[in-house]
C-alpha positions in Angstrom: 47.2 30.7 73.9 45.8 34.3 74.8 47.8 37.1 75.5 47.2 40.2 77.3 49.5 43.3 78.4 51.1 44.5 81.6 52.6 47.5 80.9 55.3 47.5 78.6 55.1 43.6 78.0 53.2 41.0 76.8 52.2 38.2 78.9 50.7 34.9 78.1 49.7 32.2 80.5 49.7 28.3 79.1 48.4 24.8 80.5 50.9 22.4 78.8 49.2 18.6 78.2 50.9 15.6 78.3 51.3 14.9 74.7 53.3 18.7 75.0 56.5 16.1 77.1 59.8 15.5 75.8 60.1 12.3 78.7 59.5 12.0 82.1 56.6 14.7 82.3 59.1 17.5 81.5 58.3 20.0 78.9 59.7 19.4 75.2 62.8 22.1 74.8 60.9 22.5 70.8 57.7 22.9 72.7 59.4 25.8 74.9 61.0 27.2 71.5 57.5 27.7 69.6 56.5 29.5 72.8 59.1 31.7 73.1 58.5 32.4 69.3 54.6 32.8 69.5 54.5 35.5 72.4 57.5 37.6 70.4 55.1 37.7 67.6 52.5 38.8 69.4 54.6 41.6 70.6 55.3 42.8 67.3 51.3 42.5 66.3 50.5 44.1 69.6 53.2 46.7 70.6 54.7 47.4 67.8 51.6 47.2 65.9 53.0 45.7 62.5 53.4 41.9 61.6 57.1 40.2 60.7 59.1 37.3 60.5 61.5 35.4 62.5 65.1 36.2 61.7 66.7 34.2 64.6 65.7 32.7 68.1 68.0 32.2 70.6 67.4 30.1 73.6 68.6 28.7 77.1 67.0 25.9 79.0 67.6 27.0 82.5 65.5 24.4 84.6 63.1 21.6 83.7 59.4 23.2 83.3 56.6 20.0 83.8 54.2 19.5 81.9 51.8 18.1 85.2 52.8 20.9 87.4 49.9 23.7 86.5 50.2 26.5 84.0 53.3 28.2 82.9 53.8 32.0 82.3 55.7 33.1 79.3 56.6 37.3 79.3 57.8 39.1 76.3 59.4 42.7 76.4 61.5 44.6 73.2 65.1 44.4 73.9 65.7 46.5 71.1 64.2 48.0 67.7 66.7 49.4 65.0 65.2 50.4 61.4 63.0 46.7 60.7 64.6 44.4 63.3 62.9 44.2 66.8 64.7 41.6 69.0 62.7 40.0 71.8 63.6 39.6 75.1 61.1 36.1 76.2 61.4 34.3 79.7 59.3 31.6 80.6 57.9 30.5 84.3 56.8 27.6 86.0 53.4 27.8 88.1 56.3 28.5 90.6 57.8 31.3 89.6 61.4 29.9 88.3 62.2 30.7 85.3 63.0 27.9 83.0 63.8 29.7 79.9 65.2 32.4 78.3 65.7 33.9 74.6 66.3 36.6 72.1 63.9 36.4 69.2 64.5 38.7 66.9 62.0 39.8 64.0 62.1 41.6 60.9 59.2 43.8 61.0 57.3 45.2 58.1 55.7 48.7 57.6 52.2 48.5 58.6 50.7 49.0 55.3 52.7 46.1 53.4 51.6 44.2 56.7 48.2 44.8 55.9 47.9 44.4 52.2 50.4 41.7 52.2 50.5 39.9 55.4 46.8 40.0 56.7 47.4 42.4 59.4 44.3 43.2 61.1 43.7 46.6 62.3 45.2 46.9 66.1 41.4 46.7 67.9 40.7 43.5 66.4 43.5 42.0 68.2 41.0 43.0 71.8 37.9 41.6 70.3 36.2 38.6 71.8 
């Protein structure tokens, strides 16, 4: 995946494959999940500029997204930040435009310096390097 920002979110789009299917060509809903998890992190790394953890992920499957159909587009925007927990706001398109999932993932988010002495956290440029 590669992710890149329009304005206050983060946007990723993804070609699923056909190993990606739950049956029938549509989209495995645990697929859809690590998604929806994957562009909240990068939200964190990104926006918030810190590294975390998942505390919770919430989801709803609204409408089958195919895994033959063309590229989806997954957007992430902060629903909220209090202290360390950022919660998530994800929704994730079909090549389309109907959206075929929602969630909330919500993060506990670290202080930038334990994120980079413990976690690996790269300096924010590195993140817009080739």
């Amino acid at each position: 995946m590669e992710f890149y920002e329009e304005g206050e979110e983060i946007v990723s789009e993804w070609q699923p494959r056909k190993d990606h299917q739950g049956y029938g060509n549509v989209l495995h809903g645990g697929v859809i999940s690590a998604l929806m998890d994957e562009i909240a992190s990068w939200y964190v790394f990104a926006k918030l500029k810190t590294a975390g953890v998942t505390y919770k992920l919430e989801g709803r499957y609204l409408s089958p997204a195919y895994t033959d159909k063309g590229q989806i587009m997954l957007r992430a925007k902060l629903n909220k930040n209090q202290r360390r927990i950022a919660d998530i706001d994800v929704q994730l398109f079909d090549k389309e435009g109907n959206k075929c999932a929602e969630g909330l993932v919500g993060y506990f988010i670290f202080p930038e310096k334990f994120a980079r002495e413990k976690l690996y956290y790269p300096d924010f440029d590195s993140f817009f390097e080739d």
